[in-house]
C-alpha distance (Angstrom), angle and dihedral (degrees) to the residues before:
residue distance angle dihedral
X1 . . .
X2 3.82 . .
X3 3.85 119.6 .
X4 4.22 86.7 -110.0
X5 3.49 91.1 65.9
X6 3.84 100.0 40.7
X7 3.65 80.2 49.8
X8 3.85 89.2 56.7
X9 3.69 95.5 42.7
X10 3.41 96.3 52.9
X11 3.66 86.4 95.0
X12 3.76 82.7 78.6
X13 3.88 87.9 69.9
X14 3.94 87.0 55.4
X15 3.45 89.4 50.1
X16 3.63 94.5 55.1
X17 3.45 86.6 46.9
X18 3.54 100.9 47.9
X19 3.92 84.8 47.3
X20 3.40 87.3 65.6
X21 3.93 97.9 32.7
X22 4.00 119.1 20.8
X23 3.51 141.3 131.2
X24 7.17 144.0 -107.3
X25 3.51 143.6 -26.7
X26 3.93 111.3 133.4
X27 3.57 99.2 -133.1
X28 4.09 87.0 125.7
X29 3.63 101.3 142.5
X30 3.80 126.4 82.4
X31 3.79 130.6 -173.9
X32 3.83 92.2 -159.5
X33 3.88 123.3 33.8
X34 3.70 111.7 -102.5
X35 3.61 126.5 -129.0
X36 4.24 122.0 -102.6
X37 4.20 90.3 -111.4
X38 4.35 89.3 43.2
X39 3.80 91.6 41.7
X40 4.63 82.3 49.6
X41 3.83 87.0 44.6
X42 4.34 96.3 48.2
X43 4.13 80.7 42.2
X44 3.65 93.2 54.3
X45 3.84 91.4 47.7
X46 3.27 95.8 57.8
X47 3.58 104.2 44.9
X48 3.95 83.3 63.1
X49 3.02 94.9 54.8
X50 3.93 101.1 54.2
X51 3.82 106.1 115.8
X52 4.15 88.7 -159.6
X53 3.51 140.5 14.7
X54 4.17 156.3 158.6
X55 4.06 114.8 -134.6
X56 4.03 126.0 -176.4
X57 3.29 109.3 -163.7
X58 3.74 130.9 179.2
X59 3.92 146.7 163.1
X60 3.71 143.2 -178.1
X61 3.65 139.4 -156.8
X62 3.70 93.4 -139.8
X63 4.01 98.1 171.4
X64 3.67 130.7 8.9
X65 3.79 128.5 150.8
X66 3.77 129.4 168.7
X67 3.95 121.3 -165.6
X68 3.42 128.8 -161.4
X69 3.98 142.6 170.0
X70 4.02 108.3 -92.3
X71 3.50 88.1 -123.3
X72 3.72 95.8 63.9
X73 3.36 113.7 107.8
X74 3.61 101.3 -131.5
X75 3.59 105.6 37.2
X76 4.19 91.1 107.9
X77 3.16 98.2 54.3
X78 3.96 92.8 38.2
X79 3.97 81.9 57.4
X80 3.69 89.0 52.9
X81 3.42 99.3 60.3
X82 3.90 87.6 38.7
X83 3.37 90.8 59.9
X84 3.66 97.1 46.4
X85 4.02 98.8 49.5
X86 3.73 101.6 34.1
X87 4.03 104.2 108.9
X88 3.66 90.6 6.3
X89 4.01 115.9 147.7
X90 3.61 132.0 -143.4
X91 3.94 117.8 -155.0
X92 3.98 124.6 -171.1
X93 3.94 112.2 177.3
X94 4.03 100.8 176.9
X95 3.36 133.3 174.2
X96 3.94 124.1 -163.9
X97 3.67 147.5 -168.1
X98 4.06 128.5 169.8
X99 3.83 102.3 -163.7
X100 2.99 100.1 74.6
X101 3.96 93.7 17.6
X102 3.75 99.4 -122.7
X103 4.27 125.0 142.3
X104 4.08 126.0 170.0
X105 4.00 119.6 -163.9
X106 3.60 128.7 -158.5
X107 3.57 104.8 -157.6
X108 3.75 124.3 179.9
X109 3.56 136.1 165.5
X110 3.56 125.5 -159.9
X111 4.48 117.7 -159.6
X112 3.49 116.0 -171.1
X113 3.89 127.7 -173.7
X114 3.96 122.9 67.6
X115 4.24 81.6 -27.7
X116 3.32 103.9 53.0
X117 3.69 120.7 163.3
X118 3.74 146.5 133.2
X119 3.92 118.1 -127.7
X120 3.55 127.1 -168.2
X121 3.51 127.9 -158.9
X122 4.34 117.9 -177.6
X123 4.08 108.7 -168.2
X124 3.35 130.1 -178.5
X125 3.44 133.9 -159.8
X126 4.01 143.8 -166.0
X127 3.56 142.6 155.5
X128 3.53 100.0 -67.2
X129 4.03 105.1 0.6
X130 4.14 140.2 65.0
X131 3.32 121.1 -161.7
X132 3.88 111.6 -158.7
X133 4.15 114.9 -165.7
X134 3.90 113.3 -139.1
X135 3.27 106.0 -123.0
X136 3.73 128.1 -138.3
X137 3.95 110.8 -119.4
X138 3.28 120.3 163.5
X139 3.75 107.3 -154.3
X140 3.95 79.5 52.0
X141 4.34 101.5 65.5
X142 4.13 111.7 -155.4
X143 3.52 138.1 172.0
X144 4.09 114.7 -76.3
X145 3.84 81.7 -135.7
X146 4.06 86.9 62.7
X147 3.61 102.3 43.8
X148 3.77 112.8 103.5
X149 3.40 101.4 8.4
X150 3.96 127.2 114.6
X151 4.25 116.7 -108.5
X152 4.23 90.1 -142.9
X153 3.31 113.1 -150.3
X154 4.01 127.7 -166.0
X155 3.69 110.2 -151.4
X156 3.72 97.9 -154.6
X157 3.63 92.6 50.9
X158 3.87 93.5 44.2
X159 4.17 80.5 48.7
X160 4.09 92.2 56.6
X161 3.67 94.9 47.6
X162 3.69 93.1 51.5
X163 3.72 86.6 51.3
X164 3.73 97.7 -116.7
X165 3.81 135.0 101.1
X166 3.90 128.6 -101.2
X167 3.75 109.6 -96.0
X168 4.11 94.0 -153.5
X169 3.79 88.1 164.2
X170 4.13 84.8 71.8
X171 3.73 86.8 54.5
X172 4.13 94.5 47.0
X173 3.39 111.2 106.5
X174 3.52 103.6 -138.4
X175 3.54 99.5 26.4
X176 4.37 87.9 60.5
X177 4.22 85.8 42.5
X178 4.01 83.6 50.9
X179 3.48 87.6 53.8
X180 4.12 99.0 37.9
X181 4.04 88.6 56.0
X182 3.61 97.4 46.3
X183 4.06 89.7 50.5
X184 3.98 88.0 39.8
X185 3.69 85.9 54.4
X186 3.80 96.0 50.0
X187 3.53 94.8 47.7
X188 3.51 98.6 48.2
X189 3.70 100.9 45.4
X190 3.75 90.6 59.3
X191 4.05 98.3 68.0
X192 3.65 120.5 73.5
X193 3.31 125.5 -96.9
X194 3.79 100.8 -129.4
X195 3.71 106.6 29.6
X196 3.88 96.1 51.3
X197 4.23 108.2 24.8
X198 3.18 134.6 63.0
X199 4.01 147.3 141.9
X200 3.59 124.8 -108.1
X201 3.70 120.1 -156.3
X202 3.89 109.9 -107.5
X203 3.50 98.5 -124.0
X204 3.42 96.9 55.6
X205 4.28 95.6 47.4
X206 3.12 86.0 86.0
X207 3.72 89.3 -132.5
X208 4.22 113.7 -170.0
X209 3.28 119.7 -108.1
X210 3.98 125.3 -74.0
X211 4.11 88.5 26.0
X212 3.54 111.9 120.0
X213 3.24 115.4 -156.7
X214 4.24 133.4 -169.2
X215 3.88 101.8 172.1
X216 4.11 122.3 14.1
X217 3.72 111.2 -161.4
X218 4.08 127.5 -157.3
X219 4.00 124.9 -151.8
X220 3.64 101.8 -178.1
X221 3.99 139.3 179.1
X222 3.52 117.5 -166.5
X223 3.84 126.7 -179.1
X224 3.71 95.8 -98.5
X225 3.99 94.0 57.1
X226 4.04 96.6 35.8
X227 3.48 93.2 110.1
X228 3.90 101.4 36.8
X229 4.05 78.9 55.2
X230 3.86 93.9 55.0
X231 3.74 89.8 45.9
X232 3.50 92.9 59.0
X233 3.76 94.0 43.5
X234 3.63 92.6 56.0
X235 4.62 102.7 29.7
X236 3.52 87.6 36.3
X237 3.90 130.2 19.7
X238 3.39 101.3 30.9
X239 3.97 87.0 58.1
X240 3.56 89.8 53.7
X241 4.00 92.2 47.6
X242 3.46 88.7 57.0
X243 3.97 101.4 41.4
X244 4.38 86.9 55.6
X245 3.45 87.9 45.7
X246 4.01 95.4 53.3
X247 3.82 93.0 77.4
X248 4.12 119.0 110.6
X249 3.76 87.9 -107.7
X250 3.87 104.0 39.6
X251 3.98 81.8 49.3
X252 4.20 100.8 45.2
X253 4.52 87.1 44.9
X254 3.95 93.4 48.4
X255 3.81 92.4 34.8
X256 4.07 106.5 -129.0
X257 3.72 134.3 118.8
X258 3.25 139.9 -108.0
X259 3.67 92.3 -113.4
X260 3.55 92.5 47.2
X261 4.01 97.4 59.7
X262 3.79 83.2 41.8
X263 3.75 94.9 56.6
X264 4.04 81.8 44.3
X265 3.38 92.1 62.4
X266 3.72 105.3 41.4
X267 3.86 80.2 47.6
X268 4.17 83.0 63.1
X269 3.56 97.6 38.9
X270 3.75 97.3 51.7
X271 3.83 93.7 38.0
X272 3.83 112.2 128.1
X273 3.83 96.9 -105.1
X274 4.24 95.1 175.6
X275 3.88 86.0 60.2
X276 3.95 99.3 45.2
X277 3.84 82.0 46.1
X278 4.24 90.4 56.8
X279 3.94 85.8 45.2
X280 3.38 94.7 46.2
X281 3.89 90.1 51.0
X282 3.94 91.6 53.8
X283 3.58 84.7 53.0
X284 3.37 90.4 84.7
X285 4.02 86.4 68.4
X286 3.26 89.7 59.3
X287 3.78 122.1 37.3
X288 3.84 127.7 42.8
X289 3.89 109.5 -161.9
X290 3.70 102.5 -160.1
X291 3.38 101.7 174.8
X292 4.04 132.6 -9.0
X293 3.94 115.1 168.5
X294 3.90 135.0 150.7
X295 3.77 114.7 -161.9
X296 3.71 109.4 -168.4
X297 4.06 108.1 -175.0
X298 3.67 111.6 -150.0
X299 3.89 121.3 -158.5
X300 4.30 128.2 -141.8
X301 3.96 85.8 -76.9
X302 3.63 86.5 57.0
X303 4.05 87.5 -117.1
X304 3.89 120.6 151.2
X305 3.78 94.7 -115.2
X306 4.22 95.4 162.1
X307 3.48 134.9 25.8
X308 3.52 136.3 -179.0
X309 4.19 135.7 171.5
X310 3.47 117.0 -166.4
X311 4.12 112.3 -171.2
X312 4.11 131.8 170.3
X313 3.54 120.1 171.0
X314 3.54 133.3 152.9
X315 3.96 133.5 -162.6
X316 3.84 145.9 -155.1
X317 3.53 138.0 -155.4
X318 3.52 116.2 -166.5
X319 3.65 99.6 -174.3
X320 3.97 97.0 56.3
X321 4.01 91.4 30.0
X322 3.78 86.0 -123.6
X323 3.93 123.0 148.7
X324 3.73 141.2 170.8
X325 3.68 151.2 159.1
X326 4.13 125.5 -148.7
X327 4.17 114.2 -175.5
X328 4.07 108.8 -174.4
X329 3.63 135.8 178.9
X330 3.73 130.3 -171.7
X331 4.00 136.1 165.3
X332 3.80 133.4 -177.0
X333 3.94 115.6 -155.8
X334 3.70 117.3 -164.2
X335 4.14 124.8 -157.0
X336 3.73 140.6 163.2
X337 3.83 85.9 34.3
X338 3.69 114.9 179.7
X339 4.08 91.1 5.5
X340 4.05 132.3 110.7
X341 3.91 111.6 -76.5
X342 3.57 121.7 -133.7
X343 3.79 107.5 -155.6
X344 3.70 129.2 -143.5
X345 3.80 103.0 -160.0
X346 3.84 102.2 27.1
X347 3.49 119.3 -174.8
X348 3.80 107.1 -21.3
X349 4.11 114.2 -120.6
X350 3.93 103.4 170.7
X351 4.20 83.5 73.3
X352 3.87 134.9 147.5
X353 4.00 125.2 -163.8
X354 3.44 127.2 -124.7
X355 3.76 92.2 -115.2
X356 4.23 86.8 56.5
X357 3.88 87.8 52.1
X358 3.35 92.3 44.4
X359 3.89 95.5 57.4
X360 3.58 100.1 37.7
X361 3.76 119.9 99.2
X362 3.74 131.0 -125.1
């Protein structure tokens, strides 16, 4: 598949995120108790339809070791960057409105090790505009006169001198939530219903505190079912990402061709399924999956209000001698759903343009 179309279809990877994450509909009450994967699917809905919202996310690298022979040439600076990422955390706090479009990020990144440092990055974002804080490193020198203020960038002009036009379907709000349920949908009604879902008693979620939750719902991957999983990603959901995205509007927002999802999916269909079966099979050398689960705790309005994935694995290569383990967890909490933001950047005025930065010397 050309890089276009991988381009385009990495709106499945936000689907399988937001399948895990998303953000109302009140259609809380049930006469008969729903199933794990329909309870996922309702959740899912809803988040895509929220209209506003504030989201904490976070996630840290809590283990991760790589081993290598001596000899090999890149095992220092492999330990480098070991060193540098292992227990680093990742910390969204976003807040988001869709009439009028307008989203702020905290981001912030936190390296321990011999390089440890926090970095904080504020963006803003509207309709037509980012604003991008310059942040204030100090193994990274800049201008006084820089520091603190907001690179502004204007997405039609930043369009025009890439020489393509500006997709501002991608940036409608419920034109991309359209889009995230459909994919959500497609992804989700390709796993079984038994081997992969299941609910998890509330009390024993472990749910932080001030999350109330009514329903808590597991999609899990264990080391037994790894490669049934990966089947069905690649035989079965990835067919169905492409057939909802083959529609004149899926195709004008994520910027493909007809021809191109067509090629896509005779690429599937014609893939040599007897070999990724053998390779699949030796996978089982190779990969340990210890633990993959994603909790996502649903409240009375049946809205995904918590999240949180929890994954260890750990691999080995016997013909390079190389090893490793990498343990994760990350969680997304949603609040004021549906309610009037109050934002704490607002529209940034202390800006610069990318054509200033670009002519001022360092």
């Amino acid at each position: 598949m050309n890089k276009k179309l991988f381009g385009g279809l990495g709106a499945v990877a936000m689907a399988g995120t937001l399948v895990l994450s998303g953000c109302g509909n009140n259609n809380s009450a049930a006469a008969v108790e729903e199933s794990p994967k329909a309870l996922l699917k309702e959740s899912v809905a809803n988040s895509m339809a929220a209209t506003s919202y504030e989201m904490d996310s976070n996630f840290t690298l809590n283990e991760l070791t790589v081993v290598m022979p001596p000899s090999s040439a890149d095992s220092q600076s492999v330990d480098q960057v070991v060193s540098m990422l292992k227990g680093a955390e990742f910390n969204v706090n976003a807040i988001y409105q869709g009439d009028p479009m307008q989203m702020e990020m905290m981001m912030e990144v936190k390296l321990k090790g011999d390089m440890e440092m926090t970095i904080k990055l504020p963006i803003v974002m509207t309709k037509e505009k980012m604003y991008m804080k310059i942040p204030n490193i100090a193994i990274l020198p800049l201008p006084q006169n820089l520091v603190g203020k907001f690179i502004e960038i204007d997405l039609k002009e930043l369009a025009a001198e890439q020489g393509t036009e500006f997709n501002e379907a991608m940036l409608d709000p419920k034109k991309s939530q359209k889009l995230g349920a459909d994919l959500s949908a497609a992804v989700l009604d390709s796993f079984e219903e038994g081997t992969y879902f299941k609910k998890v008693a509330v009390g024993e979620a472990g749910l932080p505190e001030g999350v109330t939750a009514e329903d808590v719902v597991r999609f899990e991957v264990t080391n037994e079912n790894v490669k049934e999983a990966i089947t069905t990603l690649v035989n079965v959901a990835l067919p169905k990402v492409i057939e909802t995205l083959d529609t004149p509007e899926y195709r004008e927002m994520i910027g493909v061709t007809e021809q191109e999802l067509q090629d896509a999916k005779k690429e599937l269909s014609t893939a040599d399924n007897e070999q990724m079966s053998k390779d699949l099979d030796e996978l089982k050398n190779y990969l340990t999956v210890n633990t993959f689960q994603v909790d996502t705790a649903l409240n009375a309005d049946k809205f995904p209000i918590h999240q949180k994935m929890t994954v260890d694995v750990s691999f080995k290569d016997p013909e390079s001698s190389t090893s490793g383990t990498v343990s994760l967890e990350g969680s997304s909490t949603y609040s004021k759903v549906n309610e009037k933001q109050t934002f704490e950047i607002g529209i940034p005025t202390e800006t610069i343009t990318l054509e200033e930065l670009e002519n001022m010397e360092f």
